[in-house]
FIDRENBA-512542 format. One record per residue: residue in one letter; x negated, y negated, z of N, C-alpha, C in turn. Coordinates in steps of 0.02 Angstrom, whole numbers, padded with zeros to 5 digits, always signed. Example, Ala and Ser with C-alpha at 12.3 -4.5 7.8 and 13.67 -1.06 7.14 Angstrom:
// residues 2
A-00660+00284+00390-00615+00225+00390-00660+00165+00390;S-00642+00112+00354-00684+00053+00357-00645-00002+00394;
END
This chain:
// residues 101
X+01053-00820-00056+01050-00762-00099+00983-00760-00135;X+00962-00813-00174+00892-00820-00191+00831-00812-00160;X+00845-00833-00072+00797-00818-00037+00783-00746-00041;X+00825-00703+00002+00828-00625+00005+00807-00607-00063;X+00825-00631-00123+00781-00580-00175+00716-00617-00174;X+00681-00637-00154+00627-00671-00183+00572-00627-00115;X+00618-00636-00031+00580-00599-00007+00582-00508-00005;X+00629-00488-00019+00629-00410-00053+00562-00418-00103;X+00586-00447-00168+00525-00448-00209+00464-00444-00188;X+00446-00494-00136+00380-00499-00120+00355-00445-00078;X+00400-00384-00001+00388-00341+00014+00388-00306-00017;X+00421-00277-00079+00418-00212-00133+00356-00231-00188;X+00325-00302-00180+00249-00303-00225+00208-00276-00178;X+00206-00305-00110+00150-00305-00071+00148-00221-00037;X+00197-00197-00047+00212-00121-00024+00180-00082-00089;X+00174-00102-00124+00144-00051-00217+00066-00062-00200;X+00049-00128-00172-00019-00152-00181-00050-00101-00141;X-00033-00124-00080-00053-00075-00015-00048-00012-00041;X-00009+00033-00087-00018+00099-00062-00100+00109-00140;X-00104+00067-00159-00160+00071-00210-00241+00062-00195;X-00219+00028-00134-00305+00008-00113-00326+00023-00035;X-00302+00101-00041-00303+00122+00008-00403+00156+00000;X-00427+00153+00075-00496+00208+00046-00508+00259+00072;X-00518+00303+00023-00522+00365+00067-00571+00392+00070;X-00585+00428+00133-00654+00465+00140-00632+00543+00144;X-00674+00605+00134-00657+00667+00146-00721+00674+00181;X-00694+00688+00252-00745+00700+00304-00769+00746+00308;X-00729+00823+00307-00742+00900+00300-00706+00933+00258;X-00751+00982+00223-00722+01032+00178-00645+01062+00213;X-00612+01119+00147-00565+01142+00172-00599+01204+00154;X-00538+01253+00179-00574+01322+00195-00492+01363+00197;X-00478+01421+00159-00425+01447+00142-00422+01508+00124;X-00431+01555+00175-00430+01646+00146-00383+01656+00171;X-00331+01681+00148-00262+01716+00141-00299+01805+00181;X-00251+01815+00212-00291+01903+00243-00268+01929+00205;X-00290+02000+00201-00275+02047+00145-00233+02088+00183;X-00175+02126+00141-00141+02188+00162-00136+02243+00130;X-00151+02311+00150-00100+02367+00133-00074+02383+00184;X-00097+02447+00190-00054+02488+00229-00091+02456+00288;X-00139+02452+00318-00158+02408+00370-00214+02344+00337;X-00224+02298+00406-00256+02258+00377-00334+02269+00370;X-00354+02229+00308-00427+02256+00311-00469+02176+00327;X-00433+02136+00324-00478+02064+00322-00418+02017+00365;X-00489+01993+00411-00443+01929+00446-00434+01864+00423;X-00368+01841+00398-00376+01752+00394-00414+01704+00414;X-00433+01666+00384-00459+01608+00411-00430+01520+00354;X-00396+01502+00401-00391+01413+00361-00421+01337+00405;X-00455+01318+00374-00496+01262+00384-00445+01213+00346;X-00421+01159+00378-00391+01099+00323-00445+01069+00308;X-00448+01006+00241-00500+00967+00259-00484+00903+00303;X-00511+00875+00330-00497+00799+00362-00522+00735+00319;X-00494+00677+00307-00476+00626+00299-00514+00578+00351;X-00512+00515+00332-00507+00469+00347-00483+00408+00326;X-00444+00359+00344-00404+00332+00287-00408+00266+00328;X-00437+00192+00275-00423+00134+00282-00366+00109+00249;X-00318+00070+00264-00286+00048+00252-00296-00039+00227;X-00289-00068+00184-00291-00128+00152-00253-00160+00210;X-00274-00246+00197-00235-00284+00266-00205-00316+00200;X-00127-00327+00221-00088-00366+00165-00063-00419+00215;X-00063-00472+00194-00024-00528+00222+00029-00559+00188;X+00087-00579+00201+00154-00596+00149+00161-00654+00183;X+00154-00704+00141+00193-00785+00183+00230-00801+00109;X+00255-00872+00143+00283-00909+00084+00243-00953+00095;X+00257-00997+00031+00231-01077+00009+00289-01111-00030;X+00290-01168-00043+00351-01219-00063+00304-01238-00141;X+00362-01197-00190+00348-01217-00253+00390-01260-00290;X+00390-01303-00347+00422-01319-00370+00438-01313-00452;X+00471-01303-00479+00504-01251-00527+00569-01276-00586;X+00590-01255-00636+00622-01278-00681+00697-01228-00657;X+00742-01253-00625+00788-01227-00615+00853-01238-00669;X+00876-01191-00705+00923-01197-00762+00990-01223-00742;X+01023-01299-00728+01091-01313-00704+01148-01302-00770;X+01233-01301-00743+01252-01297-00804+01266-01361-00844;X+01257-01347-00918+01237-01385-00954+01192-01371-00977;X+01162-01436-01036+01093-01408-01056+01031-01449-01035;X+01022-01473-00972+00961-01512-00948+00947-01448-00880;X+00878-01455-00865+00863-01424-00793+00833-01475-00765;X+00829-01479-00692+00808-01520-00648+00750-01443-00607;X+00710-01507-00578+00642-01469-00533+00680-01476-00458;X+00669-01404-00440+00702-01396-00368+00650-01331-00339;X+00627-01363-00268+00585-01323-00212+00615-01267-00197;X+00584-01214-00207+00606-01165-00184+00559-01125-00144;X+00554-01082-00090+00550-01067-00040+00522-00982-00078;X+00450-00962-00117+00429-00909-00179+00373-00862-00104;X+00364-00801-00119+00346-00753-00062+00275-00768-00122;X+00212-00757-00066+00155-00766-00077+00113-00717-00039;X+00077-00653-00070+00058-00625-00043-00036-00605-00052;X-00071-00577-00009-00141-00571+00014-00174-00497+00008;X-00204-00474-00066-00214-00397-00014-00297-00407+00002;X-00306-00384+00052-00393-00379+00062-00390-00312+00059;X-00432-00273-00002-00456-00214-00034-00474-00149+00065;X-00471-00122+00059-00513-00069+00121-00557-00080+00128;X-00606-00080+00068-00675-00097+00073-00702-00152+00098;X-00652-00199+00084-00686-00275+00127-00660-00284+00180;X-00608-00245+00201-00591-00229+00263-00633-00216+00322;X-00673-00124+00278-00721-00128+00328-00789-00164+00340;X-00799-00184+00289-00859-00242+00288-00850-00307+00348;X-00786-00311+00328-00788-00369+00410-00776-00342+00448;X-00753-00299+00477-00746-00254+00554-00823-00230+00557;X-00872-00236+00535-00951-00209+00521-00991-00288+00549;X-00959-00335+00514-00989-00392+00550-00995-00425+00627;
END
């Protein structure tokens, strides 16, 4: 039971990180004229989206073996290994810096 929350925990950190260090580029303008109407039309539409480009951060999630003050009942705790999610973000930007190397 401790495991599963500890690795939830660590995908729901490493999932917040990632959506924060994302980089974005705006490659092309956008472009948005609505046509005009009356009784007929006098102007033609035109929509341009803009485009994106989007790096994504590299996240890596492992564990490592920590050891820790675990509360037994009673009033002493004993140190017991536990099996804690350990995670990696490398930013976009240094992302693309090594795909450049």
């Amino acid at each position: 039971m401790r495991k599963s929350a500890f690795v939830i925990a660590g995908i729901v950190s490493a999932a917040s990180i990632a959506l924060v260090g994302c980089d974005v580029q705006k490659t092309q303008e956008g472009n948005v004229t609505a046509p005009k109407f009356e009784v007929s039309k006098t102007k033609e539409g035109d929509v341009t989206l803009p485009k994106y480009d989007v790096t994504a951060p590299k996240v890596d999630v492992t564990t490592e073996q920590k050891t820790v003050d675990v509360p037994k009942v009673g009033v002493y705790t004993e140190k017991e290994t536990l099996t804690v999610p350990k995670v990696n973000v490398t930013p976009a930007n240094e992302v693309k810096a090594a795909e450049k190397k």
